[in-house]
C-alpha positions, 0 to 999 in steps of 0.5 A: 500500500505504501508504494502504491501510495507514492505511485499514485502521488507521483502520478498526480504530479505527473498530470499536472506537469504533462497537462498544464505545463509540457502540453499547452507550451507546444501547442503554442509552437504552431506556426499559424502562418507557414504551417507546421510548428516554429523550428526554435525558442532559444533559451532566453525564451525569444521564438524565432519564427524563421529557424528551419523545421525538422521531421524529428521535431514534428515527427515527435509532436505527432506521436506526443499528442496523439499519445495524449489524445488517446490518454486524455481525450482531450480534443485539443490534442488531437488538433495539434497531433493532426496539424503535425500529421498533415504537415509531417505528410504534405511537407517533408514527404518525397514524392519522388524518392520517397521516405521524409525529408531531413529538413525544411526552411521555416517557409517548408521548402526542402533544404536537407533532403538526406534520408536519414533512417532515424527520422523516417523510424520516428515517422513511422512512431507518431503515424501509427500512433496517430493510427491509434488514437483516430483510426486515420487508415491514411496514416497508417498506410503511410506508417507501412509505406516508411516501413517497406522503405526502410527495410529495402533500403536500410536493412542490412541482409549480410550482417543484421541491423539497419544502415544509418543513412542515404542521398535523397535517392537512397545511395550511399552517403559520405556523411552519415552522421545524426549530428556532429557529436557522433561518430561517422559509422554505418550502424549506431545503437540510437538508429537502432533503439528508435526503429525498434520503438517505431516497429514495437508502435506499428505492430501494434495496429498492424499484425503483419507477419514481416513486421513481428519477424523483423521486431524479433531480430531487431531486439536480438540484435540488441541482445547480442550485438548491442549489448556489451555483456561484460558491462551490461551498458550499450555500444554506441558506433559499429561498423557494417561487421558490427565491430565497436567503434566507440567505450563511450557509455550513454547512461541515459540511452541505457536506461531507455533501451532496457524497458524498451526492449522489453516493451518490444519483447512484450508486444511480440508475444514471443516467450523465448525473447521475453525470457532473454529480457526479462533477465538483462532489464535490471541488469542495464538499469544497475549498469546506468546507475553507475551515473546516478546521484541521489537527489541530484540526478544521472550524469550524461555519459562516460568515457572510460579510456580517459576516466572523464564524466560529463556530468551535465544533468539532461532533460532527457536523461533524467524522463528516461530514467524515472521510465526504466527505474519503474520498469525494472521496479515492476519486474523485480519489486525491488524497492531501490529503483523505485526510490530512484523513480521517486528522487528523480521526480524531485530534482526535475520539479526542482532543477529542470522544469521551468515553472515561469516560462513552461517546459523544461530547460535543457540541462543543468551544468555540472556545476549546477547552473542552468543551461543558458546555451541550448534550446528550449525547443528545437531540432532536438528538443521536444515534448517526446521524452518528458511527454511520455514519461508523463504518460508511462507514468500515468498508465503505470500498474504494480504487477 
């Protein structure tokens, strides 16, 4: 009773944050005059209006209020969900090539037309879900269209996994980078993580027999290739063979692919996998925690062969973190990572969330001081990861 007690406290909190803080900021991002939404508010909290749009940013508003329109029924959800959808369609749809374009102008004109693999997966995550909270067939059709694209052209038939990215007509690509601070390889555990997210959402709206075979392998592929079993943290960068390229530990991707990949394994059916889960899930949450600070938060990353700790507190990190800590408290009933759920519920009301302005900083400095460099809204930053944590929070059952 007592968990449950604090459970249902922290999902009252979660409400209020999700339905009048996160929510109600992004609805305001709509740009009534060119469509889609605004591709910028800096961290002063000046808009500007003439930044480019990017299909990761619209892409996860799609899944966000289409996840919230389902939750809540609240028809103002569904009018934002639908805003991203038709532009996400009629904007950075190729007709041509086919797959979604990287980026627009702030006039949705193509700037960036590369086909970057992780932007058509979480196209293919804000569709489906869209699919689910309306019943659109549309976009559902179209989720399953960006499907058969990335497998044609991305899968990987000699070594398992997924290519990074393509020219605009899906020919190899010198730079294959999500941003400059990765590493140039062909195969990347993010790319990976957020397919198998995408494919675990479709298939739940389409029980296609090639889906569920490549949604196996994928978190298989997590299993053993991904997964470093000597650590039990992630591998970021590989090559084709699936060679490591990178030591540096995300504790925050950590965290999130162990109850995604669980999500996965559950949404298959699949006994053999779910039982390979199962037995890993605590063990890469014990593993992240290497980063965790009571009270204080997750670091970012790790780099071992220097021994150095970037110890900027994400926003992501930290929604991520309270997610996986549930999971792994759901599955083992081990009090610990609820606490640590609980604790870092209290350092973002504390730390991260702005209570003035709305949303969330991006990160707090190692030395406490907010982030007064990078984006309250942006390319990368969005309503994704505080918006569903909100919600996993708000379905969150005690098995």
């Amino acid at each position: 009773m007592e968990h449950q007690n604090k459970i249902t406290t922290l999902q009252s909190e979660v409400y209020e944050e999700l339905t009048k803080n996160i929510l109600p900021y992004w609805m305001n991002m709509i740009d009534t005059e060119n469509g889609g939404f605004y591709g910028q508010v800096d961290a002063q909290n000046i808009l500007h209006k003439h930044t480019d749009k990017g299909g990761i940013l619209h892409a996860r508003i799609l899944w966000t209020f289409s996840a919230a329109y389902r939750l809540l029924k609240d028809k103002k959800y569904l009018h934002t969900a639908t805003v991203a959808k038709n532009y996400l369609i009629d904007k950075f749809t190729d007709n041509e090539f086919g797959g979604i374009y990287w980026r627009l102008d702030y006039l949705g004109n193509s700037v960036d037309t590369k086909k970057q693999i992780y932007n058509l997966a979480f196209s293919v995550y804000g569709l489906s879900e869209y699919y689910r909270a309306t019943g659109d067939k549309s976009a559902l059709d179209y989720a399953i269209q960006l499907f058969y694209l990335i497998e044609k052209y991305s899968f990987d038939r000699v070594n398992n996994g997924y290519f990074e990215a393509f020219t605009r007509e899906w020919h190899e690509i010198g730079d294959m980078r999500l941003s400059t601070k990765d590493a140039n390889e062909k195969k990347t555990m993010n790319t990976h993580l957020h397919i198998l997210e995408a494919y675990t959402n479709l298939y739940k709206v389409w029980k296609s027999p090639k889906l569920k075979k490549q949604l196996i392998n994928l978190a298989e592929v997590f299993i053993d290739k991904i997964i470093d079993k000597s650590t039990n943290h992630l591998g970021l960068f590989f090559d084709e063979t699936w060679t490591p390229k990178s030591e540096t530990i995300s504790y925050g991707h950590d965290i999130e692919a162990a109850w995604l990949i669980l999500e996965a394994a559950r949404e298959t059916q699949d006994k053999i996998l779910l039982e390979r889960t199962i037995q890993f899930i605590c063990q890469i949450v014990d593993a992240a925690m290497e980063g965790y600070h009571p009270d204080k938060g997750f670091d970012y990353e790790h780099e071992p062969k220097t021994n150095h700790t970037d110890k900027e507190r994400h926003w992501w990190v930290q929604a991520e973190a309270i997610v996986g800590a549930l999971e792994a408290f759901r599955i083992s009933n081990n009090e610990k990572y609820l606490d640590i759920a609980l604790s870092t519920w209290q350092y973002i009301k504390n730390q991260l969330i702005d209570h003035k302005h709305g949303e969330w900083y991006w990160s707090r400095l190692e030395n406490g001081e907010t982030n007064t460099e990078q984006d309250k809204a942006g390319f990368w930053k969005c309503p994704y990861h505080n918006g569903r944590m909100c919600m996993e929070v708000l379905k969150f059952k005690i098995l």
